[in-house]
DOLO-199181 format. One line per field, with one value per residue (C-alpha): residue number from 0; residue in one letter; x, y, z. Coordinates in Angstrom, 1 decimal. Layout:
BEGIN
voti = NUM:... $
nuse = A:... $
px = X:... $
py = Y:... $
pz = Z:... $
//
This chain:
BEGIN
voti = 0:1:2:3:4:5:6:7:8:9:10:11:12:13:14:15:16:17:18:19:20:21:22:23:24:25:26:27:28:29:30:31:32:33:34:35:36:37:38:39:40:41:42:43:44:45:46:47:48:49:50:51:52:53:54:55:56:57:58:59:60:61:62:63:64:65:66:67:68:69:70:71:72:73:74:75:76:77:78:79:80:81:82:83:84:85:86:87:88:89:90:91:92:93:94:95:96:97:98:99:100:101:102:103:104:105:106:107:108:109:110:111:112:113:114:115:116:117:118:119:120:121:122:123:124:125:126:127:128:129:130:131:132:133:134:135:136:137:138:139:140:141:142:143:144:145:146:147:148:149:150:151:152:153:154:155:156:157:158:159:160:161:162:163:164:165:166:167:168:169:170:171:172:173:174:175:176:177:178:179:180:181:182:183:184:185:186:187:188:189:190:191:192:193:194:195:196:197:198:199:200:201:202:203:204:205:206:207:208:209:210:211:212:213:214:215:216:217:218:219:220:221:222:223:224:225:226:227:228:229:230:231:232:233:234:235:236:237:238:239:240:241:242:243:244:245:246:247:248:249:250:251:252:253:254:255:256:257:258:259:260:261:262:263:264:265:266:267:268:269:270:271:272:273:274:275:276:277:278:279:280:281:282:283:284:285:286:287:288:289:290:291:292:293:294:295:296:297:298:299:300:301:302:303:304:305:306:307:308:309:310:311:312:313:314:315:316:317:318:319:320:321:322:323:324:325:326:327 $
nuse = X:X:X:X:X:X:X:X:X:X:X:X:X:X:X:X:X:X:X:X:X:X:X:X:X:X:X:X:X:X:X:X:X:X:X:X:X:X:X:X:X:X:X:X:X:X:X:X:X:X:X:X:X:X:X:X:X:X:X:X:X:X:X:X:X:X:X:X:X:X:X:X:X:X:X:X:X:X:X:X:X:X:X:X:X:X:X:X:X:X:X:X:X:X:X:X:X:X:X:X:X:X:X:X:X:X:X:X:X:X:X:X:X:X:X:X:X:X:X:X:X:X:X:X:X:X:X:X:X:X:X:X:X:X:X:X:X:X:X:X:X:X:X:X:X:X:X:X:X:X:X:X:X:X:X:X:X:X:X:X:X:X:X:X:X:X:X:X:X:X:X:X:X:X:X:X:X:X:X:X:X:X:X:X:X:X:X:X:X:X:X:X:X:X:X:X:X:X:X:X:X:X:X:X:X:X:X:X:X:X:X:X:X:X:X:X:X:X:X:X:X:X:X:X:X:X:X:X:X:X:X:X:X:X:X:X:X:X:X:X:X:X:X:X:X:X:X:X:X:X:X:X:X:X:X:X:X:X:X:X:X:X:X:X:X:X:X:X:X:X:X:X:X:X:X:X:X:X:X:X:X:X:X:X:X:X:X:X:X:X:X:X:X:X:X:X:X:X:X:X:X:X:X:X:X:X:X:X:X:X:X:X:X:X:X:X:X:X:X:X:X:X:X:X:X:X:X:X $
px = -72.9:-72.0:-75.2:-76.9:-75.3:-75.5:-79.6:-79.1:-78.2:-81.0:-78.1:-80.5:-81.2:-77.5:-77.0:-79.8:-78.2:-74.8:-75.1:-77.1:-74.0:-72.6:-74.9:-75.2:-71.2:-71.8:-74.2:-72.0:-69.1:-67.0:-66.1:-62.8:-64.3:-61.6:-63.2:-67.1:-66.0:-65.1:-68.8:-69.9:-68.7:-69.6:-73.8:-72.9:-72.0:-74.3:-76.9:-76.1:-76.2:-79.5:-81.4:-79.7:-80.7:-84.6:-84.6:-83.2:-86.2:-88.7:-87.8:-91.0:-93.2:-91.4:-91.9:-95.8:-95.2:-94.3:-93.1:-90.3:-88.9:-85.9:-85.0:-81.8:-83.2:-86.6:-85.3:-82.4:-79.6:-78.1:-78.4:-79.4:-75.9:-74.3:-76.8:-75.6:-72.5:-72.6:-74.9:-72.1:-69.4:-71.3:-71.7:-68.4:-66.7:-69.4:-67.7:-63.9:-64.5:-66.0:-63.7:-61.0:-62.6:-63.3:-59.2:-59.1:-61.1:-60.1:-63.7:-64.8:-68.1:-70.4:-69.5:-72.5:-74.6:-74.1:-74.0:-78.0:-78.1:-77.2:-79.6:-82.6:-81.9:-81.7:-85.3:-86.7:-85.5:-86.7:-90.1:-91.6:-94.0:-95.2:-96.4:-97.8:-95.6:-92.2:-90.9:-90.3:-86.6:-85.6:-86.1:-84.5:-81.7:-81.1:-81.9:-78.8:-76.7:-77.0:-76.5:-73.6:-71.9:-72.6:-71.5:-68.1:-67.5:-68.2:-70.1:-71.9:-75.1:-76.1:-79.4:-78.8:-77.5:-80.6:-82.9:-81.1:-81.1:-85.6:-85.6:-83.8:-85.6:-88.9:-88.2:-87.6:-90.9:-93.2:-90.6:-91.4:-95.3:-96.5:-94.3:-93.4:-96.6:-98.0:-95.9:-95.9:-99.8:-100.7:-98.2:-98.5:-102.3:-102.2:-99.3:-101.1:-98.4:-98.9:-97.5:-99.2:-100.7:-102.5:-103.8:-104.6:-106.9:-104.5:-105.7:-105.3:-108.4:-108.7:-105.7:-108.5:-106.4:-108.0:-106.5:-108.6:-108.7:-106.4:-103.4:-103.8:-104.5:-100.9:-99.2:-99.8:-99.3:-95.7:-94.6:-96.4:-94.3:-91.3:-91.7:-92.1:-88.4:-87.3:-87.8:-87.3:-83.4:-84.5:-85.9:-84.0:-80.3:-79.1:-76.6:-80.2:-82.1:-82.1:-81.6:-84.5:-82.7:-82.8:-86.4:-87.7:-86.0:-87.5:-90.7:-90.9:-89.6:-91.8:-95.0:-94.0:-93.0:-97.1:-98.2:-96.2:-97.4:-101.1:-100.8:-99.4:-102.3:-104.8:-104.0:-107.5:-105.9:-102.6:-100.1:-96.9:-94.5:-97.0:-96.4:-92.3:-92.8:-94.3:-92.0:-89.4:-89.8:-90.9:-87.5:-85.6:-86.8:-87.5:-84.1:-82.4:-84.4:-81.9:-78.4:-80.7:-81.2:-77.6:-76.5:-76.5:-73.0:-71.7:-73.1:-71.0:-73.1:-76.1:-73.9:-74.9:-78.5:-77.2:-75.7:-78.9:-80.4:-77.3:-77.3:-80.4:-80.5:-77.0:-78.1:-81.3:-79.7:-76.9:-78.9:-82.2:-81.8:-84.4:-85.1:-87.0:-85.7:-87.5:-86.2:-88.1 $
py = -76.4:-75.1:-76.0:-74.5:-71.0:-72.0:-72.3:-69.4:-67.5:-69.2:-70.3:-71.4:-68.7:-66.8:-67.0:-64.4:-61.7:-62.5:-61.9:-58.6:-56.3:-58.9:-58.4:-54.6:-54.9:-56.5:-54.4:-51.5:-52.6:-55.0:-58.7:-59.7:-62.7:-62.2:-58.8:-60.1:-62.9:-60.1:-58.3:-62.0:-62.1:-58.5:-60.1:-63.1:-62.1:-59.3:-61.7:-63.7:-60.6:-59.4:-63.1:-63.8:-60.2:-61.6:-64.3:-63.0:-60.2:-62.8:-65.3:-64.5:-65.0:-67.9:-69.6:-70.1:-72.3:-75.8:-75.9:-74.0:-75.6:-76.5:-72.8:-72.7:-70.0:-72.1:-74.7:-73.7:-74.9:-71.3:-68.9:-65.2:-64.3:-66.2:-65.5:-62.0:-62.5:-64.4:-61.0:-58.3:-60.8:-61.2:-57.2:-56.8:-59.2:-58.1:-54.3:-55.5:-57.0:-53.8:-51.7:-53.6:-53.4:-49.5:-49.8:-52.0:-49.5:-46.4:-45.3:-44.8:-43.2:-46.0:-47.3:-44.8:-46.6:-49.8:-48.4:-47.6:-51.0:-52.0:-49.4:-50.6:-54.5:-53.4:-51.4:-54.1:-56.3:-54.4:-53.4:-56.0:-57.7:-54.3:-52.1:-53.4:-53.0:-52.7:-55.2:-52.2:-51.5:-55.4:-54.3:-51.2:-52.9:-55.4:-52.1:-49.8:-53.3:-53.6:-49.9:-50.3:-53.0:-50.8:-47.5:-49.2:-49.9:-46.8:-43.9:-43.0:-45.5:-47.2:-47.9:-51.6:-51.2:-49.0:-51.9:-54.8:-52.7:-52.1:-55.9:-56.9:-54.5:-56.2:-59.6:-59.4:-57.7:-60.4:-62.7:-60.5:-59.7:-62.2:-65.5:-64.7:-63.6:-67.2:-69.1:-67.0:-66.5:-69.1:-67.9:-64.2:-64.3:-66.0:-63.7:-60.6:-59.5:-56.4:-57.5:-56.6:-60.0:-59.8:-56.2:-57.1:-59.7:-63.1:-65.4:-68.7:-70.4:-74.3:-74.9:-73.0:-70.7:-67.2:-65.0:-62.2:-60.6:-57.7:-59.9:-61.8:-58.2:-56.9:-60.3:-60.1:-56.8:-56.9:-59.6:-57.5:-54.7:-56.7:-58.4:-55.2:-54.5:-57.8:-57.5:-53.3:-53.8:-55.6:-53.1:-49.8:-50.8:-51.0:-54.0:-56.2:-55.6:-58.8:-61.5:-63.4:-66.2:-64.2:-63.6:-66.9:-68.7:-65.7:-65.9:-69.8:-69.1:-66.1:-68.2:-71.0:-68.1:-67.1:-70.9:-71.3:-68.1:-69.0:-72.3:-70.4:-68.1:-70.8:-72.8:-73.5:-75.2:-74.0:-76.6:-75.3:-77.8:-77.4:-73.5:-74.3:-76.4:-73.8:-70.6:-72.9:-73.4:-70.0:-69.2:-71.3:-69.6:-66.0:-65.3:-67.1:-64.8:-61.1:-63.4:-65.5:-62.0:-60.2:-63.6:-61.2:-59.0:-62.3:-66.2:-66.8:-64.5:-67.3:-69.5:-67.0:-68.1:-71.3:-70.0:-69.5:-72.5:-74.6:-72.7:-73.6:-77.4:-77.8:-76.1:-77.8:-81.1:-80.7:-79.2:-80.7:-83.8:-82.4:-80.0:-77.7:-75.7:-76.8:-73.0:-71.3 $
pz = 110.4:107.0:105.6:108.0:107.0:103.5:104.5:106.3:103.4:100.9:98.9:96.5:95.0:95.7:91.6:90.9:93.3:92.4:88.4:88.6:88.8:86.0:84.3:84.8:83.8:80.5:79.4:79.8:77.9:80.4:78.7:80.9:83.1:86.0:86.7:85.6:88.6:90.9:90.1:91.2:94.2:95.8:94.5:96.3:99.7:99.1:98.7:101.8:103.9:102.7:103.3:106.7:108.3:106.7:108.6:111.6:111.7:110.4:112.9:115.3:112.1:110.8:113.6:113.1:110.0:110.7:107.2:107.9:110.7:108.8:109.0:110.6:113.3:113.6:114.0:116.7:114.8:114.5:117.7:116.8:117.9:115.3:113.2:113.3:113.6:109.8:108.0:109.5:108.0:104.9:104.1:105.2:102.5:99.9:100.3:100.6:97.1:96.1:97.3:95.6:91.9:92.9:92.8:89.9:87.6:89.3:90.4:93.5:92.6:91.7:95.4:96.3:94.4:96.3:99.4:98.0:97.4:100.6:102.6:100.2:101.1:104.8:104.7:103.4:105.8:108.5:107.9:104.9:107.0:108.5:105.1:102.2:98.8:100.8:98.0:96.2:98.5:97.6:93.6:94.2:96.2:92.4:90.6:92.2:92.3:88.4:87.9:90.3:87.6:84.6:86.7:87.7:84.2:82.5:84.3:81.2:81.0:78.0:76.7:77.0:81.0:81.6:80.1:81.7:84.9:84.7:83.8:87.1:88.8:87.5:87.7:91.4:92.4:90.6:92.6:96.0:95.2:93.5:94.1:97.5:99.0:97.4:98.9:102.3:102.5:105.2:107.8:106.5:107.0:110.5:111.5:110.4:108.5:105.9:102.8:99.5:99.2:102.3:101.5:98.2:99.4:98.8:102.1:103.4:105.2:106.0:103.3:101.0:98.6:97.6:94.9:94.0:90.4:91.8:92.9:89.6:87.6:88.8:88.2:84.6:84.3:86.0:83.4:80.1:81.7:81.6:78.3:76.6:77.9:77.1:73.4:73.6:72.3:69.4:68.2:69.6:69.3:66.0:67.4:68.3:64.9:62.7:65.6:65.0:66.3:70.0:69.4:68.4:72.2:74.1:72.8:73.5:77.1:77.1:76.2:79.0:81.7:81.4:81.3:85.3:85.9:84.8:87.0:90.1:90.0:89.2:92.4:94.7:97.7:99.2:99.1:99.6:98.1:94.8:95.3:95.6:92.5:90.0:91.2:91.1:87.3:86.8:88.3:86.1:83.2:83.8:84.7:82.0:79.2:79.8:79.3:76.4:75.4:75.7:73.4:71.0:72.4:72.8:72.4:75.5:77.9:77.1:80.1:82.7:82.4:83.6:87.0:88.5:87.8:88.2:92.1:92.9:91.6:93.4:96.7:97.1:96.2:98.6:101.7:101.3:98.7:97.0:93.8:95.8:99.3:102.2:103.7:100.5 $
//
């Protein structure tokens, strides 16, 4: 039954959401890992709350894909009472962990901010199969948790924690537009549902994949955007300037992050495991390029680009026995 929570909870990807206020932290200033562990674990059980209350309000949509059966709720493996009983838990350990490093630091004010945080996962939740562009409250949900991180910290921002923060914040809408409407098209288009995607033109028809110019237009556009403030701290903090060591991995990352995102795009027939493969591999490497980046505060931050990947290999393999999430 674990697994089925852990499912639940798209474990797989719990290591993106759980370093965004570590990240936010170490870009601010903080370097002691018992309280960068604490930052962890409010993301984590953040993250669970946020993709449990998903499925639960997806569940009717869900259920027209017979590729998603394995979904604990599609499936029947997890009542909607226990479901909810699991998202209330999840937000309510995510805040007792926040509360106690409000305590640690002696500031209470960035707990606003994550209360944001929390209110933008919970739109989202609610209403991103009924408007188009409603991604934008599940970036802004990352967005306020990395600025929580940096907040908690220090409440003066730095350059770097406003950068790392518009990264996050960027990285998670080409995840929500253009990676999740992919891989959702086929039930989104039979279920109506009014995601950008759809709107945009992105359809499903006799396994037939369509992708019109737009959809592929703001795909690349999100990741010049966000390449831009990738390499920005090279060249406007003094600390960055000379690390061409830094530069020379991003850009080779950089250059296969387009390549996966040039196959994604390019895809003719919808096949959804194909679709799983290639934002898998886009995953592993667009969020390892901000800790690649923040090497340069400290070569030891280059390990927290391993947590996410690490998460995801070691949930799928240990819930589906497979690289890639059936639930995804």
């Amino acid at each position: 039954m674990i697994k089925e929570y852990l499912k639940l909870s798209r474990s797989f990807n719990a290591g993106l959401t759980a370093i965004a206020p570590v990240l936010g932290a170490i870009a601010n200033g903080e370097s002691n890992l018992y309280c960068l562990i604490l930052f962890f674990l409010v993301g984590f059980f953040g993250h669970c709350y946020g993709f449990a209350l998903n499925d639960i309000v997806d569940y009717k949509i869900d259920r027209l894909s017979s590729e998603l059966k394995d979904r604990p709720l599609v499936s029947g493996k997890i009542s909607l009472r226990n479901a909810w009983i699991f998202t209330i838990a999840m937000l309510f350990i995510s805040l007792i962990f926040a509360i106690y490093i409000a305590f640690l630091y002696s500031n209470f004010i960035p707990l606003i901010v994550l209360f944001f945080s929390a209110i933008s996962i919970t739109i989202y939740d609610l209403i991103s199969k009924k408007y188009p562009a409603m991604d934008i409250f599940v970036a802004g949900g990352i967005f306020f948790l990395i600025i929580y991180g940096s907040l908690t910290v220090n409440l003066h921002l730095s350059n770097l924690a406003k950068i790392v923060a518009i990264l996050g914040t960027l990285q998670v809408l080409f995840m929500q537009f253009i990676a999740g409407g992919l891989k959702d098209a086929e039930h989104d288009y039979i279920g109506k549902a009014k995601t950008l995607a759809i709107k945009l033109g992105v359809r499903v028809q006799n396994k037939k994949l369509f992708i019109p110019i737009s959809f592929k237009f703001l795909a690349y556009c999100l990741q010049a955007i966000y390449l831009f403030f990738l390499y920005l701290p090279f060249y406007l903090i003094d600390e960055f300037k000379g690390h061409y060591l830094q530069i020379f991995v991003l850009a080779l990352l950089s250059i296969l992050m387009l390549y996966v995102s040039y196959r994604l795009l390019s895809m003719k027939k919808f096949v959804r495991n194909e679709a799983r493969k290639f934002i898998g591999l886009h995953y592993y490497i667009n969020f390892s390029l901000v800790p690649i980046m923040l090497t340069v505060i400290n070569p030891f931050i280059g390990l927290i680009a391993l947590i996410p990947p690490f998460a995801f290999i070691v949930s799928n393999l240990t819930l589906h026995g497979s690289l890639l999430p059936k639930t995804m």
